[in-house]
C-alpha positions in Angstrom: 74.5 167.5 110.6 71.8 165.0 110.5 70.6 165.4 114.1 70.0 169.3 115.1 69.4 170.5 118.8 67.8 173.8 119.0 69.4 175.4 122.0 72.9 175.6 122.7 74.3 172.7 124.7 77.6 171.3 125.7 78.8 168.6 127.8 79.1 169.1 132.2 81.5 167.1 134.3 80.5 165.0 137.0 80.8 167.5 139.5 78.5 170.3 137.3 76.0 168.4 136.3 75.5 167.0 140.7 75.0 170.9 141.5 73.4 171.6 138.6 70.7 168.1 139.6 70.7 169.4 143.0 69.2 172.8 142.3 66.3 172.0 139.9 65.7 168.6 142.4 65.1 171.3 145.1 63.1 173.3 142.7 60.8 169.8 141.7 60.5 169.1 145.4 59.0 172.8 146.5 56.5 172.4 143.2 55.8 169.1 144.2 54.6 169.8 147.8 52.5 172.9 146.3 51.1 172.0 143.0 50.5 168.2 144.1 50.6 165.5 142.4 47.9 165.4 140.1 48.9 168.0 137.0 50.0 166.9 133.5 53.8 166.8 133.0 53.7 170.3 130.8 53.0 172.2 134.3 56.0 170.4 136.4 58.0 171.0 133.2 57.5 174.6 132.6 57.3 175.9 136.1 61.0 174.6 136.9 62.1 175.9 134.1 61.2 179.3 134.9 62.5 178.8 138.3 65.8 177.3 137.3 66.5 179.3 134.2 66.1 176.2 132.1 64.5 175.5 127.9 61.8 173.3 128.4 60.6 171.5 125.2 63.7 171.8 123.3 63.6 170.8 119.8 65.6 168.3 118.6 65.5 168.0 114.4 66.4 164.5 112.8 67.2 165.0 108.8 68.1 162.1 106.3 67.6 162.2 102.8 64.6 164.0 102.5 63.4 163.2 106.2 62.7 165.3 109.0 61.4 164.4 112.8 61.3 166.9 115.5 61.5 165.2 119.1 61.4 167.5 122.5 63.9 167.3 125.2 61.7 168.2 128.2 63.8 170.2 129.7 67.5 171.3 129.6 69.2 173.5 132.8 73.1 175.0 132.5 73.3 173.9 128.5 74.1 170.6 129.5 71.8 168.7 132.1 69.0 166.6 130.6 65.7 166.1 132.6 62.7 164.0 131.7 60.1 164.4 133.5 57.0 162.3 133.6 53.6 161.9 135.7 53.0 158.1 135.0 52.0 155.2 137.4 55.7 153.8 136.9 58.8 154.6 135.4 59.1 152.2 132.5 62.8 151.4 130.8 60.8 153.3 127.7 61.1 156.0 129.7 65.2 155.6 130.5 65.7 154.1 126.7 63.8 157.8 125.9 66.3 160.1 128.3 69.3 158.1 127.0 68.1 158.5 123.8 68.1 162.6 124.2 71.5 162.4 125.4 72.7 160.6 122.8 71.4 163.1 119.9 72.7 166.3 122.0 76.1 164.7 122.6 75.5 165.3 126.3 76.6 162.7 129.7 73.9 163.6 132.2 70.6 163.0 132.7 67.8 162.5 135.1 64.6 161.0 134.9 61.9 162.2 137.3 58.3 161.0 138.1 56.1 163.4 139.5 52.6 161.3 140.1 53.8 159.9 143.1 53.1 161.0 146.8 56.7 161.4 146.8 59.1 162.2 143.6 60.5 159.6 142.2 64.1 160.2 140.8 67.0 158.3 138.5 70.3 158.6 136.8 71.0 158.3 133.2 74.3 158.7 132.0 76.2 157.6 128.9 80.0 158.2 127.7 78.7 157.4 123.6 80.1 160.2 121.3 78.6 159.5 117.8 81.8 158.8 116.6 81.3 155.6 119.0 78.1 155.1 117.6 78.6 155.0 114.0 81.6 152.2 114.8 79.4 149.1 114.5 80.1 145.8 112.7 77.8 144.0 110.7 77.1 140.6 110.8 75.0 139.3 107.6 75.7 135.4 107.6 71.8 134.6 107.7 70.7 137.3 105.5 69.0 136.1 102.2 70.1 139.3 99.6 67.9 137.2 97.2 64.2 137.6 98.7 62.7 140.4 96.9 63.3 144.3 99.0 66.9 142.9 100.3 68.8 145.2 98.5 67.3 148.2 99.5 66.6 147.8 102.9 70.0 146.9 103.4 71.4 150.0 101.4 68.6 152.1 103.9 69.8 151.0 106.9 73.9 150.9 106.5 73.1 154.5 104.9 71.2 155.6 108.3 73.0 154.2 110.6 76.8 155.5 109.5 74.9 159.0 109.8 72.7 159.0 113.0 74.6 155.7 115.0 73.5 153.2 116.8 71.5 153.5 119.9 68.3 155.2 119.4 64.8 154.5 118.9 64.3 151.1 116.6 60.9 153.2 115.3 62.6 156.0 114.8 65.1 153.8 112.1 62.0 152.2 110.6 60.4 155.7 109.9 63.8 156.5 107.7 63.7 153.5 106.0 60.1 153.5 105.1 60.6 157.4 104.1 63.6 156.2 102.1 60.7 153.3 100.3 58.4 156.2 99.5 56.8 157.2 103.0 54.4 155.2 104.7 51.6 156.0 102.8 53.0 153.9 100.4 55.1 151.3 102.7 52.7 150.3 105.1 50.2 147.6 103.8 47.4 145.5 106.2 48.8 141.7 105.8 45.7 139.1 106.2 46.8 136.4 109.2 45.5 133.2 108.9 45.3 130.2 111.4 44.7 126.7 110.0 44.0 127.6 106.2 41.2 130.8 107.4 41.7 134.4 107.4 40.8 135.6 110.8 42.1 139.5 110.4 44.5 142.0 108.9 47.5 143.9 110.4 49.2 146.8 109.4 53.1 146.1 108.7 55.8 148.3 107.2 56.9 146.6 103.9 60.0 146.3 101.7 58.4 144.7 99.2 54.5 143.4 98.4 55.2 140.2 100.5 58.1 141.0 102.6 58.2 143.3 105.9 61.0 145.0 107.7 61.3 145.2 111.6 63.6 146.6 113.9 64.8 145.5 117.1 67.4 146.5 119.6 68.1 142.9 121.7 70.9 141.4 123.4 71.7 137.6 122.2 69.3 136.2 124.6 66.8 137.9 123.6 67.3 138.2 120.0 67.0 133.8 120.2 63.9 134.0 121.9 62.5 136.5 119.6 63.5 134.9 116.7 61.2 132.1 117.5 58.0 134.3 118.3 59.3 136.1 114.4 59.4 132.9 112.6 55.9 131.6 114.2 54.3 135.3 113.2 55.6 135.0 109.8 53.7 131.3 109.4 50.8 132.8 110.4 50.8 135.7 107.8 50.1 135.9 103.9 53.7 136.8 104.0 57.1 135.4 101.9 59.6 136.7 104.5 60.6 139.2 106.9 63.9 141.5 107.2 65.1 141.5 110.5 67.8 144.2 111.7 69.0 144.2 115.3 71.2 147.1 116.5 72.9 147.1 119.1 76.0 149.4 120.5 78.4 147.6 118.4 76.5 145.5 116.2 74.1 145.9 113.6 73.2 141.5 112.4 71.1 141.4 109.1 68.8 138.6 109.0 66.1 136.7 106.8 63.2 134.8 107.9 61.0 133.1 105.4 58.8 130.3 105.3 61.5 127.8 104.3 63.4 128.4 107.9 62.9 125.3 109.5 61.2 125.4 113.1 63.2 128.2 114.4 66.6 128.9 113.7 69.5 129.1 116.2 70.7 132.5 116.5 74.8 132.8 116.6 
């Protein structure tokens, strides 16, 4: 199995999983009111874990092809509910893209997402229905990929490869690590790209690359978003040293290959 969790799990109903978030909620309250507000999330995370017989930290393991990741659930109560807890300002959608994230690898339905830095505990739902088999069934849509720019071929072969083993769904970093590992690691893959503005070098960045003047990027967008982006890609790649870029969006369903290179005119409408 490409994607390991290191405790036992398996999935809770509906009804489970509310007594189950009830109990450690109560628990997060008390250690609220007592501990205040002000600790790192490590403290909150172990102390209900001893309370509520939980794992906190749990070890999820990510292989492909010679890869390995470890990511950490932060803590996991009756095998099957999920709980990320943070001590931030706000709760970002990072943070529920992160929890829905853990859920997905573990095969599990429930989840909460708790923020503890606040004068009173902030708390969410996350729940998904996804089995893996759901997420490896994706179609691909390639109609604006150019298989000719130099690095096609392979990143192409990467992704499909990755993707029909861990699914859709998860962290667009997390893809770009395999791909890059599957190009020789990032030692080797990530290069600084000079950017230029009216003919004169004015810095360097440091891009993943497929080839020595092509990049590859990840994104996970919905169609609005992926036009609007396109636009802000093709303007980055004018400003660069580069020949072209390798776009893959994922989404539940879809996974759309697509090239940018200096020959796009203006920027291209998105299907």
């Amino acid at each position: 199995m490409p994607i390991v969790v290191h405790a036992e799990t398996h999935r809770l109903s509906q009804e489970e999983f509310r007594e189950t978030s009830y109990q450690v909620m109560g628990c997060l309250f008390e250690i609220h009111n007592r501990f205040g507000r002000l600790f790192d999330e490590q403290v909150y995370r172990r102390e209900v874990a001893s309370r509520c017989n939980g794992v906190a930290e749990v070890p999820v393991e990510i292989t492909h092809a010679g890869f390995q990741k470890f990511l950490f659930i932060d803590l996991l109560v009756g095998h099957g509910a999920v709980f990320e807890l943070k001590a931030v300002h706000a709760l970002h959608e990072r943070h529920r893209a992160q929890l829905l994230q853990y859920l997905m690898m573990a095969e599990l339905s429930h989840g909460k997402l708790v923020n503890l830095r606040h004068e009173t505990v902030e708390h969410e739902f996350v729940n998904t229905s996804l089995t893996i088999a759901d997420r490896t069934a994706f179609t691909i849509c390639d109609d604006e990929w150019d298989g000719s720019l130099p690095g096609s071929a392979i990143v192409r072969t990467a992704t499909e490869d990755i993707l029909r083993d861990v699914g859709t769904g998860l962290d667009t970093n997390l893809y770009e690590e395999l791909v890059a590992h599957g190009l020789g690691g990032d030692d080797l893959v990530q290069r600084e790209v000079e950017i230029v503005s009216n003919g004169r070098a004015i810095c360097r960045q440091k891009l993943r690359h497929s080839s020595s003047q092509t990049h590859f990027r990840f994104t996970a967008l919905d169609k609005p978003s992926r036009s609007r982006y396109a636009c802000h890609l093709q303007r980055f790649l004018n400003h660069t040293s580069l020949d072209g870029i390798h776009w893959i969006n994922t989404t539940r369903q879809e996974v759309r290959f697509t090239t940018l290179t200096r020959s796009n005119s203006g920027t291209k409408r998105m299907s």
